[in-house]
Each structure stands twice: as C-alpha cells, then as structure tokens.
N, C-alpha and C positions, 0 to 999 in steps of 0.2 A: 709646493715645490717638489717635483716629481725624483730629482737626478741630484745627483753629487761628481765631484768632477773623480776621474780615475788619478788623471797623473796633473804634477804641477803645469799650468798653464800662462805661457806667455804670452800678453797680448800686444799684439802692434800700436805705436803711438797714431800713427795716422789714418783713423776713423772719425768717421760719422758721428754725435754723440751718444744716439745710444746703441750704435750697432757696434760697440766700441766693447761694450759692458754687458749688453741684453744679448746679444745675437749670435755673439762670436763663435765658432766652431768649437768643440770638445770633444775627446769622449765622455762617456756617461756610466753612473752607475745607483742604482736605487738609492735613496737616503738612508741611514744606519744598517749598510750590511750588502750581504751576497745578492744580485737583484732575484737570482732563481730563486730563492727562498723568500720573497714575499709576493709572487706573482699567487694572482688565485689558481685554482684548480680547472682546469678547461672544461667548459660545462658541457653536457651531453648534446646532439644536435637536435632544433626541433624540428618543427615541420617539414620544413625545406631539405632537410638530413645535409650531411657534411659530406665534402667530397674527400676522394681518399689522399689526396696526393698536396702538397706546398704545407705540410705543416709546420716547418723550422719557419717557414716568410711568416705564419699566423703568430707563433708564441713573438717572434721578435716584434711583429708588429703593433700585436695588443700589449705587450711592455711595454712599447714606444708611448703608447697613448693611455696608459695608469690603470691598465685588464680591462676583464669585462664589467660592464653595469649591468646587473639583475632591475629587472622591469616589466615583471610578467603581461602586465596589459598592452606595454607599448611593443612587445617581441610579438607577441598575439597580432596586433596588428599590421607590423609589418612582417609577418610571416603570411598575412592572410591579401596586403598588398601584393609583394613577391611574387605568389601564387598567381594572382591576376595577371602581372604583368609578365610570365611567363606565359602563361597561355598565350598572351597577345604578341611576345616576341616570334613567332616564328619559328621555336626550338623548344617544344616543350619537354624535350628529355632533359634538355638541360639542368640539371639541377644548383642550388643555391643554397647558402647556409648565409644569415642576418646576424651579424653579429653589434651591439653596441657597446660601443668603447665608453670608460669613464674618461673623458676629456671636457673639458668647461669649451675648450676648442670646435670652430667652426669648421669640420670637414668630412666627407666620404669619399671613399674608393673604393676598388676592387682587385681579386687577386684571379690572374687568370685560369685557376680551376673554380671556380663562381664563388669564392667566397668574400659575403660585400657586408660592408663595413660605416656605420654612420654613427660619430660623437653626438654624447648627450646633448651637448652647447649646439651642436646644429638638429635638433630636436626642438630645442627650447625655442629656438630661430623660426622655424617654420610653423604656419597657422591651420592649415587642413590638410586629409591628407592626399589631396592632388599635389600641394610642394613636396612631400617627402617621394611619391608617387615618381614626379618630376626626376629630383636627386637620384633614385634607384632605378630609375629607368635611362638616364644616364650613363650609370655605372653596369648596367646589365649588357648597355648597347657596346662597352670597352672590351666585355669578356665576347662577346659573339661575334665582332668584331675583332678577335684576335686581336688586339692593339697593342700591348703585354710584350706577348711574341715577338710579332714587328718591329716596337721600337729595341728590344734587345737584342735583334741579330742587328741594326741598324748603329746599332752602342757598339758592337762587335763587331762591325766591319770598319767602322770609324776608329777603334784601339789598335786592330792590325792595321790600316794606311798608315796612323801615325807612328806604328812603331817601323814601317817598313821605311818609311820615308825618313827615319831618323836612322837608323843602322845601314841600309844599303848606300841613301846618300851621303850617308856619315855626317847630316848636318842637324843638329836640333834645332837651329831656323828651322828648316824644310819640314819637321817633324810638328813644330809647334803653330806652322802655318797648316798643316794638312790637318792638326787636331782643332786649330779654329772654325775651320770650313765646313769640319764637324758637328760641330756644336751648330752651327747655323742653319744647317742642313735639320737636323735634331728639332731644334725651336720651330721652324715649320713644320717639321714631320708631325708635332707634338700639335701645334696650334691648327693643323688638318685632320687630326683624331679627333680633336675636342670642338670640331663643325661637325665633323660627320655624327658625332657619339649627342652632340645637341639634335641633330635631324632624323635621327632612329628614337632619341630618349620621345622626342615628342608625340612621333605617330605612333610610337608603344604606349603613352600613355593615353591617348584619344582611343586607339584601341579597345585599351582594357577600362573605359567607359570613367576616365577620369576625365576633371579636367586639364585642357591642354595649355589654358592661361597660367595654371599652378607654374609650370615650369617659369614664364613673365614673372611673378609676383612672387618668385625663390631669388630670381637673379639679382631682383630689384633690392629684395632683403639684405643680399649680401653684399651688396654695393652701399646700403647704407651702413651694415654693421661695421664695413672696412673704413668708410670714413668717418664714422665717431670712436674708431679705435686708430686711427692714425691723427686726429684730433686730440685725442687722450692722452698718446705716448710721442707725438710729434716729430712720427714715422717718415715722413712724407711718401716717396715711393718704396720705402723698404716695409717688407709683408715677411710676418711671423712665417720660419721655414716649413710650420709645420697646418700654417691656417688650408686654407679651400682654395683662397686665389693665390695662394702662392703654387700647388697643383693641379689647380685649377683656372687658366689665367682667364679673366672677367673681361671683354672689349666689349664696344657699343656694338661692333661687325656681330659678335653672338646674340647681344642682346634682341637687338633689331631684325636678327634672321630668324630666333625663336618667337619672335613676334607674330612675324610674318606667319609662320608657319603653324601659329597656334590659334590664330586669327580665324587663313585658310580651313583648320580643321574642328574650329569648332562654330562655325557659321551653320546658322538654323539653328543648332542644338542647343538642347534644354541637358543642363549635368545638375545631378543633384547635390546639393551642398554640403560637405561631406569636412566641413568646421568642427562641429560640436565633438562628434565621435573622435576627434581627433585631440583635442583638447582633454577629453576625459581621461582618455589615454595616456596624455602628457601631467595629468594631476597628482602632484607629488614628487616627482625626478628631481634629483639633485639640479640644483643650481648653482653654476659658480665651481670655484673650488670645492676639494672633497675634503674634507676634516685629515684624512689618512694622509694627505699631502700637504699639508699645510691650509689656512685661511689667510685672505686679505681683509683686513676688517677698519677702513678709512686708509687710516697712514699705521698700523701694526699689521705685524704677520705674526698669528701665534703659531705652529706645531706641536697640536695634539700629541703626535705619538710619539715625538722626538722630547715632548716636553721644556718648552721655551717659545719667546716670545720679543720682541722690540718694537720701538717705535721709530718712522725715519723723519727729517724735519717736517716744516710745513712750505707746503705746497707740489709736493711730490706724489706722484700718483703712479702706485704700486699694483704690478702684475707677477700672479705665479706662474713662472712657465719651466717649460721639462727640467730645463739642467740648471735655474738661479733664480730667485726674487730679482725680479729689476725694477729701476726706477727712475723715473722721469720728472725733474723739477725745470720745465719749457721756459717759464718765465727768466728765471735763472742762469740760465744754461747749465744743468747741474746734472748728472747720471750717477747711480746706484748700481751695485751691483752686490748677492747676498748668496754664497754657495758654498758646501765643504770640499776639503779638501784633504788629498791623503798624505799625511806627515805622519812620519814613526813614533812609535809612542814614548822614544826615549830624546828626542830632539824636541831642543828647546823653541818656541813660537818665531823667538827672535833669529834664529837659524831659518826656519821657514818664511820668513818675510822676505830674510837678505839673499835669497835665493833668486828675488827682481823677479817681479806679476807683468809690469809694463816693461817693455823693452825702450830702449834709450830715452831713460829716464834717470835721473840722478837722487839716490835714495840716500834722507837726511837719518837722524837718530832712532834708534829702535828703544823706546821704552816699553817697560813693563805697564799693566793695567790689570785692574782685579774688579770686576762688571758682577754685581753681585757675590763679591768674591771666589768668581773662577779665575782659572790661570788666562792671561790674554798679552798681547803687546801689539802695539801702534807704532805707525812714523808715516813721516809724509814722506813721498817722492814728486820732481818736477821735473818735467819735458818742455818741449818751445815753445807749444803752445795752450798745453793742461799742466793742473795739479792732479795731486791724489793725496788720499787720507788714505791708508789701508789700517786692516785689523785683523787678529787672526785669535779667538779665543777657543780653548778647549773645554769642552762640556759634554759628557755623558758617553763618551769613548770617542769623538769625532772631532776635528777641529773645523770651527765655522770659518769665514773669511768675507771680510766687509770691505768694498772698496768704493770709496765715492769720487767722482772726479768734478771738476769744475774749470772753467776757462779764466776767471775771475776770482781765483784762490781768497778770500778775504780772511782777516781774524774773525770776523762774526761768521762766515761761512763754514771756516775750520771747525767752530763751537758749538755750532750746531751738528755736526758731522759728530765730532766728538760725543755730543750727546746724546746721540742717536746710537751708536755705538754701546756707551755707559748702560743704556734702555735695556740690552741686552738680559732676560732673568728668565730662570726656571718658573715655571708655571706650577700654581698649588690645586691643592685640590678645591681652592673657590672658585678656580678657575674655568671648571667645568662646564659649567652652564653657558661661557660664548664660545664653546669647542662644538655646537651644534652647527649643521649646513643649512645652508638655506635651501629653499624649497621653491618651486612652483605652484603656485595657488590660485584657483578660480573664484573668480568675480562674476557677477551680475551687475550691472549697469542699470542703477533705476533713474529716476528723473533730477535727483539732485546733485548726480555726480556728474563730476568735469573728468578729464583728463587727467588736472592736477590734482584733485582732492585723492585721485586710484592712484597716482604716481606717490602722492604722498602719503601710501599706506605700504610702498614697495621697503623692504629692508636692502635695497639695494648701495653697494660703498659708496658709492658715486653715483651723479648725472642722471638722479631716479628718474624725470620727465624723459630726457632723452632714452633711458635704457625702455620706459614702459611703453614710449612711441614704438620701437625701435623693435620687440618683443611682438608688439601687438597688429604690426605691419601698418600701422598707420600711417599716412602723408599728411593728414590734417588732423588739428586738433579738438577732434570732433566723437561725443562715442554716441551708441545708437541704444535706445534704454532696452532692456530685456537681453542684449545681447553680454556675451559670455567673454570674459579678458581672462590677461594671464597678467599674472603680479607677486612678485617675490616677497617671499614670508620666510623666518626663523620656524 
C-alpha cells in the first residue's frame, strides 16, 4: 500500500461494487509521513544519459509508481536494447534515459524529452527480449512522434472552446457540450497515436534485428493478464487507472494490424532467440508487492515498516494498490476497502467517523474498540441499497480506516467484518521472517515435470497455475524439458 489519503474523503453511494471502495478518486500521500522524505535519491543517468529538461513530470511520476528499482543486469540490458533501437529509429541523436519503476503494476510510457519508463510487474510479464524490445519501441515511436505535444495543445484548445462557449454564450449547456465533443475528439486522437506508435514500434523493432512477433506475443500477454485480474477482482470493464490498458487501450483492430504487420516483416527471416538472456536478466527482481509498501500474503496484509498486520474474512481476495488495500469477496457481493487517514491528534476516532465516509447514508452508533489494545471505534452505516462496517484505529502516529461494504448486510456478515477488524495487531520481531519479498526464480524443466508440479513450487497468494501460465506465456499446458521457466519463490 503505496499512499495514504490527504484529506477526509467522501464516497458517492452509487457505484459499482468495487470501484466504489478500490478506485475511487483521492488525493494521495506517502504512508507515515512527508512523501518527499521517503522518495529515494535519483540515480545518476546511465548509458543512454538523461535529458536535461521535464524533471518535476520524472520525480512526480516515479513517486506515482513506488521510485526507482535498482537492477543492474535488467538496466544493462535495456540500456543495451534502447541503443539498438535507437540506431534503427531514424534519430539517433535522440537520446534516452530507461528508467524502472518499483511497481508490481503492468505499465510503460514515456515523457516527451525521451525519458521511458517500464514497471517491474511488466518486466516479470514479458518472456524475451523482443517483448520488452516491442514495449520500448512503442514508447520511443510516442516521443519521435511528438505525440506528448500534440495531444496537449489538443487538451488546450479543447479547455479554451469550452471555456469560450460557456462565458461568451453564457451557457454552461453550451460549454459542457463543446467540453464533450472534446473528449471524443481526444479518445480518437489518442486511439490514432496508439495505431501509428503500434506501426513505427514494429518496424523499429524488425530493424534493429528483433523479433517483430515479440510485439504479437506482449499484446497477447497482456490481454491475458487483464482477464485473470478482472477474474480475480471481478472488474468487468473497469481497468486499474494506473495498469497499461488503461493507457494503453488493447482492441483486436491493434492486435490484428500488429500482426499483420509483424507477419509482413518477418517473412524469410531467421531472429535469433533472444529468451534465455532475457530471463537471466530478470533472475531475482522483486515480485509482487515490495515489503517497503506493504505485502499481501493470502487473505493478510502485513506492513513491514509501518509495523502491523490483519486478516480480512474468507473468500476475499486482496490487492495493494497506490492509495488503499482493497478487496473483493465476488461470491458475496462484498468490497473492502484499507487506507489512513488524516485526523488531528487531539480528536477523538469517534469524531472522525461521524464526519460521514459514504454520502447519503444513515450512520448508526459509534462505539469504542481496543484491537490489540489500541485506541479504535466502529459503527455501521446504511444507504438503499449497501451497508457498511467502518473503523478507524490509531497506531503508531497514523489513524488507519477499514471500511467493508455489503449489499446483503447479515449478522454473520457483520462478524466477520468485525473480526477482521479485531485481527488488526502490531507486528513482533517473529514476525520478520514473512516480511521477505518474493522473488523470481528460474527453473529448468526436466522430464518429470508438469506444469502443475512448477506451479506447485510457485509461493504465489493465489491462482499459482494460472499466475505460472500466465508468467510463462503459455496457452497450453505443456512445457518443453531443458527449457528455462520463471516461478515465484520467497
């Protein structure tokens, strides 16, 4: 859990269930404290060197995504990809600076003075390195393509229409129709970058002597990641604001035109298979959650550095993401929701509750609670068509805030809420040893392993078959003996 909320946050009764809880807008601010004061130190530029100019857009956006990740073999290589595929851009003055973000999150982009940017999680995602090749050649084709530029004078001239069309014709109809027509104009503008930035990233990569199917067999990954994580948290169309296709939008029109197109350029050719180096590269990288933000570990979330730990009921399946723990109990119909929050330190909990989280909802008794014997207090609130459980305990200068919701409020529902809550405790020093990360680790595949048997050596929370499919780009449940997997370890 990356963020903590700044100011009290009121949510609207009528959402979605967990975009209600998981998704909703806030601002943000590091967990215990100033976020400038625990950002790392901006590391010196390597190969590629830095460019001189958008550095306030770099610090804000490597705090967006939990700093940087040190990982000297995997920056080595894509410092040495980069290279490549600048020579074959067509600009080789250009220059570039690789940066990887600690994020479990699946995303890359770029800023338009060349500074390109790719999460751990979409590291772990990709099997050679023609997909990463793929992804940055992409993101290379956005910057040379001024695209940056484009859509923000494009953003600019669509704020001035709507502000003219609202003050001159003196009608905010007029204004909020011209800022519609906007946005539509935009969502093409945007879905015509991301054809063209697909038909430069590919022939950049054919160029610079990759393969061009990498690009095919990145999209395909990502298409599967997204639906066994809207499987998991039972998303349907709603995408994490901060995944890949959420800025990145996925259609079969891209998929099928980079096909096309990778088909086209690599007919006759022989590319050399460029797996292994890639995989060694990735041996070791954090997986998952980082310790420094919290862990999910089944149905608990400890924080290491915050010092604390609970458990949420069963059947709930728990993700850390920027600004709250959330949580999904599908079968149920049941949402979680796990973030601090800033209360004065001389105001009592039961003041901060009755201050109303949900909006038009009717909040019953505020009682006291003592969860490992800290300060804390509970009550339920109800709307037309949810309940809630809320909780707000103090520990360690921060006040946490638990909020579960349900559509089917029961007494065995509430009791479990309740005791999920109660779970709440400091962490000891025994505790240490499951405050490790987990890891990427290589396998070798000899003749008596399956699928399952490597799935069942994964430390993964959940869905180990599916996550070690899903890692390992598999479509069949088939592995090939001698060849090299990837499989999560403590």
């Amino acid at each position: 859990m990356l963020s903590a909320v700044r100011r009290r946050m009121r949510l609207p009764l009528s959402f979605a269930l967990l975009v209600a809880l998981a998704v909703a807008g806030c601002d943000t601010l590091r967990w215990g404290g100033n976020e400038a004061a625990v950002l790392p130190a901006p590391q010196a530029p390597r190969v590629m060197g830095a460019p001189g100019q958008g550095d306030g857009d770099h610090r804000r956006l490597v705090a967006a995504f939990g700093g940087e990740y040190s990982a000297p073999a995997m920056e080595r290589l894509l410092d040495q990809i980069a290279a490549r595929l600048v020579a074959a851009s067509g600009e080789p003055s250009q220059r570039y600076q690789v940066t990887i973000l600690n994020s479990p999150l699946v995303n890359a982009f770029a800023l338009p003075d060349g500074r390109l940017y790719v999460t751990r999680g979409l590291l772990a995602l990709a099997n050679d390195e023609s997909e990463i090749a793929a992804v940055m050649a992409h993101e290379i084709a956005h910057v040379i393509a001024k695209h940056g530029a484009q859509r923000a004078e494009l953003e600019r001239r669509a704020t001035v229409a709507s502000r003219v069309a609202t003050e001159v014709l003196q009608s905010r109809a007029a204004g909020e129709a011209v800022a519609a027509q906007g946005m539509i104009t935009l969502a093409g503008f945007s879905r015509a970058q991301e054809l063209q930035a697909d038909e430069i990233g590919v022939a950049m990569i054919a160029k610079a002597g990759f393969d061009p199917e990498g690009a095919v067999r990145f999209l395909a990954a990502l298409g599967r990641q997204s639906a066994m994580r809207s499987s998991l948290f039972n998303l349907g169309e709603t995408q994490d604001k901060m995944s890949f296709l959420a800025t990145h939008p996925s259609t079969p029109e891209r998929t099928a035109r980079a096909q096309a197109a990778a088909k086209a350029l690599a007919a006759g050719k022989t590319v050399p298979n460029d797996r292994n180096a890639y995989l060694q590269a990735l041996d070791g990288m954090v997986y998952g959650d980082d310790p420094a933000e919290g862990l999910v570990r089944g149905r608990k979330f400890l924080h290491p550095r915050l010092g604390f730990e609970f458990t949420v009921p069963d059947g709930f399946a728990l993700e850390n993401t920027a600004s709250a723990v959330i949580g999904i109990n599908s079968d149920q119909g049941q949402a979680f929701r796990f973030d601090a929050i800033a209360v004065a330190s001389g105001l009592p909990l039961s003041a901060a509750i009755a201050t109303g989280w949900i909006e038009n909802t009717k909040l019953g008794n505020i009682n006291p609670i003592s969860p490992s014997g800290l300060e804390g207090a509970t009550s339920v609130a109800h709307g037309a068509e949810w309940s809630f459980r809320f909780a707000a305990i103090r520990f360690g200068g921060n006040v946490y805030r638990f909020m579960f919701a349900a559509r089917d409020f029961t007494q065995a529902a509430d009791r479990s809420f309740l005791a999920s809550i109660e779970s709440f405790r400091p962490l000891g020093a025994d505790d240490a040893g499951r405050s490790r990360p987990l890891r990427i680790t290589l396998v070798t595949a000899t003749a008596n392993d399956t699928v399952e048997s490597l799935a069942a050596r994964m430390a993964a929370p959940d869905h180990a078959l599916a996550r070690f499919l899903l890692l390992n780009g598999l479509t069949k449940p088939a592995l090939k003996v001698g060849e090299t997997y990837k499989i999560v370890s403590e």
